[in-house]
C-alpha positions in Angstrom: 32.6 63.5 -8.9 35.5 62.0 -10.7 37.9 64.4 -9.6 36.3 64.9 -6.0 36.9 61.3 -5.6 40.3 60.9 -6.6 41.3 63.3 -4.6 40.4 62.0 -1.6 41.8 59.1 -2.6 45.1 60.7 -2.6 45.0 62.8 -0.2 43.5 60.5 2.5 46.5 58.0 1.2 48.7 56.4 4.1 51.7 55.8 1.5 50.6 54.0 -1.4 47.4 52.6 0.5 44.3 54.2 0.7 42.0 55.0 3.4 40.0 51.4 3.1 43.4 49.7 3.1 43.6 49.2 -0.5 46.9 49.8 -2.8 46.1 53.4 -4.6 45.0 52.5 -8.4 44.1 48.4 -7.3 44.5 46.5 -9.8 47.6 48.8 -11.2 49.2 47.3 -8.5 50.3 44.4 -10.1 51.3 45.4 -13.1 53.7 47.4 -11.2 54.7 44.4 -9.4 54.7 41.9 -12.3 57.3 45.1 -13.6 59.2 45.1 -10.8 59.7 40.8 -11.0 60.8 41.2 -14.8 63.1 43.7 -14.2 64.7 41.7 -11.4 65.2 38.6 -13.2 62.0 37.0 -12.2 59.6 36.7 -14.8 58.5 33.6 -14.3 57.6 34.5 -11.2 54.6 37.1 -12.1 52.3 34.6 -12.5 52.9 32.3 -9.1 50.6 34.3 -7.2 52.9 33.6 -3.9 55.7 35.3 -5.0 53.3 38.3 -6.7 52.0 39.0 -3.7 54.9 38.5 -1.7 56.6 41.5 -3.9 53.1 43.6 -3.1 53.1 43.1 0.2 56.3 44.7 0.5 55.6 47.2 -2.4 53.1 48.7 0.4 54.7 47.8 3.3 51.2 45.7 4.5 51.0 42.3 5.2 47.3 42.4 4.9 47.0 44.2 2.1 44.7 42.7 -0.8 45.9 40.1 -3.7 45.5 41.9 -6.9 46.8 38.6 -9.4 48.3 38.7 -12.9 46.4 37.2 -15.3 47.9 38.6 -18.7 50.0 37.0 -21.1 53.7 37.8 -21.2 53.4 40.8 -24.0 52.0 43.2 -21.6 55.1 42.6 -19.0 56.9 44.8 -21.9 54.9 47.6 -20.4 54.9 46.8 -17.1 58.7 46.9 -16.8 58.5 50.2 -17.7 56.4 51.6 -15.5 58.2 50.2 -12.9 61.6 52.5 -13.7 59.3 54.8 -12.1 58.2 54.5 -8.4 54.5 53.1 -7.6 52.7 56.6 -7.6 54.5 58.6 -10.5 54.0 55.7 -12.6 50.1 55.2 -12.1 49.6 58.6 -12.7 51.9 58.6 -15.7 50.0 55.2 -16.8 46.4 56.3 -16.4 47.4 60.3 -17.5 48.6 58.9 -20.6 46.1 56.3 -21.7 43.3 58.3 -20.8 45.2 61.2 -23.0 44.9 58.6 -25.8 41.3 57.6 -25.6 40.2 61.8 -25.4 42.2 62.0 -28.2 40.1 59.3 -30.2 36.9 60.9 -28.8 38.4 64.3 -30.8 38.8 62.4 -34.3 35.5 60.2 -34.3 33.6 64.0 -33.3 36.0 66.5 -35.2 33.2 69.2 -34.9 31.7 68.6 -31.3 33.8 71.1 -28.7 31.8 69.4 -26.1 32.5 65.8 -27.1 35.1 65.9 -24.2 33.0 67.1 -21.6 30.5 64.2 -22.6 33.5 61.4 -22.5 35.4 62.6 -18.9 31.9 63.1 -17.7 31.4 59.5 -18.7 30.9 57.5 -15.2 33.0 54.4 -16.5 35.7 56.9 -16.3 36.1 57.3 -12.6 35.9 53.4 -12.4 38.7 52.6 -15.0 40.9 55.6 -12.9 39.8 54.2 -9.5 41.2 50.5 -10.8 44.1 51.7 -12.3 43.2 49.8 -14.9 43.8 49.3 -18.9 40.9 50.3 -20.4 41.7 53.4 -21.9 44.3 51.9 -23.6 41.9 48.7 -25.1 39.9 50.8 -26.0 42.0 53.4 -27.8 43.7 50.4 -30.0 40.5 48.7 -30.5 38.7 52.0 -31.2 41.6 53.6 -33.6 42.2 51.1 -35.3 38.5 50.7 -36.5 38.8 54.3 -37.7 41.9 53.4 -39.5 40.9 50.6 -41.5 40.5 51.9 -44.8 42.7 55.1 -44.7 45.1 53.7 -42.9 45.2 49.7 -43.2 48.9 48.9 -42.0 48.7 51.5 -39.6 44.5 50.1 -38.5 46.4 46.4 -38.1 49.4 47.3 -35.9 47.1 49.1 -33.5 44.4 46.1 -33.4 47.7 43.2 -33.2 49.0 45.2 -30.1 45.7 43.9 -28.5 47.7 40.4 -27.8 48.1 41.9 -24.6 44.2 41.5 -24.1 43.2 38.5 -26.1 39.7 38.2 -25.0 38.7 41.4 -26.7 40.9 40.5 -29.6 39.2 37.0 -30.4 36.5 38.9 -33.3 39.4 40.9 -34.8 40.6 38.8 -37.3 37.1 38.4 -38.5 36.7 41.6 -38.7 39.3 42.5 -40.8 38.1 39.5 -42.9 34.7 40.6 -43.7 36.2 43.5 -45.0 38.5 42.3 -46.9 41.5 44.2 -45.9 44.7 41.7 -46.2 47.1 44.7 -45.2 45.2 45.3 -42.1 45.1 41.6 -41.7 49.1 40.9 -42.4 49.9 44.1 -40.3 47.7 42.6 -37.5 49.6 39.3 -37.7 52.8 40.7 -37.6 52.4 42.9 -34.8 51.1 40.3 -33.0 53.8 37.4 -33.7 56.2 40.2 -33.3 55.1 41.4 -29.7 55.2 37.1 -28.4 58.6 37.1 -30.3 60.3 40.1 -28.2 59.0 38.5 -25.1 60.6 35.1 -26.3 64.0 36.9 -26.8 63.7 38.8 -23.7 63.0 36.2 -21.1 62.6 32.7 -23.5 59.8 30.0 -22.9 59.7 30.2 -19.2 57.6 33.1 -19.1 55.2 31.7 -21.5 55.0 27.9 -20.0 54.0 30.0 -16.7 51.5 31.9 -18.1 50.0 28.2 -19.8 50.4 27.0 -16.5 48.2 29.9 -14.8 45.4 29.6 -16.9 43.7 26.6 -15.6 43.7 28.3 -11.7 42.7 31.5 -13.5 39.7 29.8 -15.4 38.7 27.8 -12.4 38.9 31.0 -9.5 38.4 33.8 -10.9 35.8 33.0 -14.1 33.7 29.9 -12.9 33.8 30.4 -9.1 33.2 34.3 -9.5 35.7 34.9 -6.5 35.9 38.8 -8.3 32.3 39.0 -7.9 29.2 37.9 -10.1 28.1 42.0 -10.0 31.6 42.7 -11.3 31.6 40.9 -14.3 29.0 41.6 -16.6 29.1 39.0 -19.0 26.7 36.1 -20.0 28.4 33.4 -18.8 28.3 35.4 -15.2 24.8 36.0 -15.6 24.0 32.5 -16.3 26.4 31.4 -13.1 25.0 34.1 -11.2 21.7 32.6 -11.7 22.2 29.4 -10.6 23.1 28.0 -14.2 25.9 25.0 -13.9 29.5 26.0 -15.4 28.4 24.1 -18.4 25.1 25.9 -19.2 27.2 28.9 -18.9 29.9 28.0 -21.2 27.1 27.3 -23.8 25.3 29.9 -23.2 28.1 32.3 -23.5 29.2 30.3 -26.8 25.9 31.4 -28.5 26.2 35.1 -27.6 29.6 35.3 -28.7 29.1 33.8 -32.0 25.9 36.0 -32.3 28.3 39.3 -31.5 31.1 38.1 -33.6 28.7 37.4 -36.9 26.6 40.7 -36.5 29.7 42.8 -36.0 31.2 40.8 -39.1 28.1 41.3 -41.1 27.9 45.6 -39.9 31.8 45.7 -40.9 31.6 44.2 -44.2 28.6 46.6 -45.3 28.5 49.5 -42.4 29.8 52.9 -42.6 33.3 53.6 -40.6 31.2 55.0 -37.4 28.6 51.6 -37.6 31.5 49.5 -37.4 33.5 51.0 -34.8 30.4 51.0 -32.5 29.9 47.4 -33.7 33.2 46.1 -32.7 34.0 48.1 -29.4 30.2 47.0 -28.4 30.4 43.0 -30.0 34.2 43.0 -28.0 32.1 42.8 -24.4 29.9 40.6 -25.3 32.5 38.0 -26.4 34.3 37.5 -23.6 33.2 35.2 -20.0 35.8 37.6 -18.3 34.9 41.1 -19.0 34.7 43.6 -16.1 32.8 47.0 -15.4 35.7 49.4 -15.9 36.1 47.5 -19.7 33.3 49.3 -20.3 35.4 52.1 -21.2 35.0 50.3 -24.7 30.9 50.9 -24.9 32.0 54.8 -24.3 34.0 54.9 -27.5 31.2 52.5 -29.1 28.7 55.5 -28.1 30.8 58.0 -29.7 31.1 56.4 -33.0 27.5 56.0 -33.2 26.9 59.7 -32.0 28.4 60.5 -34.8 26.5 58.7 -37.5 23.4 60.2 -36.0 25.0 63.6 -36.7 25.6 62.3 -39.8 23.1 60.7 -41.3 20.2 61.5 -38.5 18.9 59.4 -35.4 16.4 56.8 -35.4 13.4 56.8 -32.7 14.9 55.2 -29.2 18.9 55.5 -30.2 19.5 58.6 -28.1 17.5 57.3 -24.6 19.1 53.7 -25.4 23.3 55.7 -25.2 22.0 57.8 -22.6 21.4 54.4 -20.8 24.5 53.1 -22.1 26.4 55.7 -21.1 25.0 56.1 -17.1 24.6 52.3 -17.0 28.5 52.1 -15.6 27.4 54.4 -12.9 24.8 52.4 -11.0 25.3 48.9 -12.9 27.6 47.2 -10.2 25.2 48.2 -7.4 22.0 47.2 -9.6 23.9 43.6 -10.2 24.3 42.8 -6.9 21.0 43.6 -5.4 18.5 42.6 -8.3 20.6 40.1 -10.6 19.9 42.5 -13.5 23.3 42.7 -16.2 22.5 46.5 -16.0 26.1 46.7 -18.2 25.3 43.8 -20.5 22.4 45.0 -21.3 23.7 48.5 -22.5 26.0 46.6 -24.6 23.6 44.4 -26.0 21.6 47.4 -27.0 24.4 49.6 -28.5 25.5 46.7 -31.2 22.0 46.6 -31.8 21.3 50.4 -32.8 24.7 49.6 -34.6 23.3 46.8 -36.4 19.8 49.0 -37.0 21.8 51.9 -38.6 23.2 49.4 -40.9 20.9 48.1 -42.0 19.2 51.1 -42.4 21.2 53.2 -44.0 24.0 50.6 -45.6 21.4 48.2 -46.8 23.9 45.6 -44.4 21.0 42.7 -45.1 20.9 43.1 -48.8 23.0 41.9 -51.3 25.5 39.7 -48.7 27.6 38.2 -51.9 28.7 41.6 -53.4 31.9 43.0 -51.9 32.2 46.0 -49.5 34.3 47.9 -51.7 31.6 47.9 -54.7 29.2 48.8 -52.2 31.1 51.6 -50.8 31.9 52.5 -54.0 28.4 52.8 -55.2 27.3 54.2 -51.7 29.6 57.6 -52.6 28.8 57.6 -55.7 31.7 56.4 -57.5 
């Protein structure tokens, strides 16, 4: 179905607009845009949402062609300028080849031994939406998800993939904690430092204006695009959309929202600190949508990496009753979860995420003892947990 569909895409393609009048990719096309104004001495300019669209319009030579805005902060321009050295077609299909090459490749370490572990993530119906978006999901959740797998073999390494996540700061907000509960400072300074360096290089490159509009953005960004759900309440699974898509005031959203996040950021904490490598990846790739009012269904790419950590804990250390049926739902949910939203008001995609950091939390409790013992450090209890 994936491919069937991006074919048609392409080859029913008037240019680089598709046969419903849409750029090819979406939402890829502004970060080709926001490229294209960097590279022409107009940073600043990616996020007045006049001038962006001004550039996309001509990109795809259609006045009425949708408004895809810019709402990232300046470290991800780094990579936008150099996708657009390439022309708008070669460098979506370099940018979502590439990305998705990196999260298969993730799929293969966290499932060594499973040949068909590939079959299960391409198959995965989040995928088709993350392709059809051109969107950056494959990269989140590579970065996210590696370095999670990294963090005690590989801490410097673990904390220059999860700082690169500046780029995406609502799905790096329960990182440092993270790292925190388990006590790995390398992994903590590396983080930091690739971090600060990335908002550094963009300082050299094209100095505070970039960053003052970006500050500047945010309050028209907050106010259209998360409070008035101009997206789309369906589109945004999160539980401040929920509660807005219910009727609940801005307000009762934002506290709402406040609770869950704190609940997802202290139960991933409290999985990391005791859990086994694969009940902490699923954790954080599964707390990281939860913590977020802006979170969309291609993101969701995350919960698919979440899934595969925890397939492979259940290979490891066997399944509990409900945990397969409950990632067979997680991993479908993408598929009809957008449609479901809209129609019933049901958070078909929240509520997959919910219950993955839940079997998480389960398995570590479980099998880590997560609950018992909370003052003794994670690397006694790993140690004693091997046998050392």
């Amino acid at each position: 179905m994936t491919i069937g569909a991006i074919a048609i895409l392409f080859l029913t393609a008037q240019g680089t607009v598709d046969f419903l009048g849409r750029p090819i990719g979406t939402d890829f096309s502004n970060v080709w845009t926001a490229g294209w104004l960097a590279d022409h001495g107009r940073a600043a300019d990616v996020w007045d949402w006049r001038a962006h669209y001004a550039v996309q319009q001509a990109l795809h030579q259609d006045a009425a062609i949708p408004f895809y805005g810019w709402h990232y902060p300046p470290p991800f321009l780094l990579l936008a300028v150099l996708l657009a050295q390439l022309p708008y077609i070669a460098a979506l299909i370099l940018w979502q080849g590439s990305t998705l090459a990196f999260a298969f490749l993730l799929i293969r370490q966290i499932l060594p031994k499973e040949r068909d572990a590939w079959l299960a993530a391409i198959g995965a119906p989040v995928v088709l939406i993350c392709l059809a978006h051109g969107q950056n999901a494959f990269l989140t959740a590579s970065l996210l998800g590696g370095g999670m797998l990294l963090l005690d073999r590989r801490p410097w390494i673990a904390g220059i993939l999860l700082g690169t996540l500046v780029y995406k700061p609502q799905f790096a907000v329960l990182i440092p904690v993270l790292i925190a509960a388990r006590g790995n400072w390398r992994a903590f300074a590396a983080a930091g430092m690739a971090s600060v360096s990335l908002c550094l290089l963009t300082f050299a490159i094209w100095g505070w204006p970039v960053w003052q509009a970006f500050l500047d953005s945010l309050p028209l960004t907050r106010h259209i695009v998360i409070e008035s759900g101009n997206t789309g309440w369906e589109k945004i699974p999160s539980p401040f959309s929920a509660i807005r898509q219910w009727g609940g005031s801005v307000p009762a959203a934002y506290a709402v929202q406040g609770v869950v996040t704190f609940a997802a950021i202290a139960t991933a904490a409290l999985i990391t600190r005791r859990g086994s490598v694969e009940a902490r990846g699923g954790a954080a790739l599964s707390a990281a949508l939860l913590c977020t009012p802006y979170v969309l269904d291609y993101d969701f790419v995350l919960l698919g990496v979440a899934i595969a950590f925890l397939s492979a804990d259940m290979l490891k250390r066997g399944e509990l009753p409900g945990e397969r049926t409950a990632l067979a739902y997680a991993w479908v949910a993408p598929l009809f979860g957008r449609w479901m939203n809209a129609t019933t008001g049901i958070p078909v995609d929240m509520i997959a995420a919910i219950a993955v950091l839940f079997i998480a939390l389960r398995r570590a409790v479980r099998f880590d003892g997560a609950l018992a013992n909370l003052r003794s450090s994670p690397c006694r209890h790993s140690h004693a947990a091997s046998g050392q």
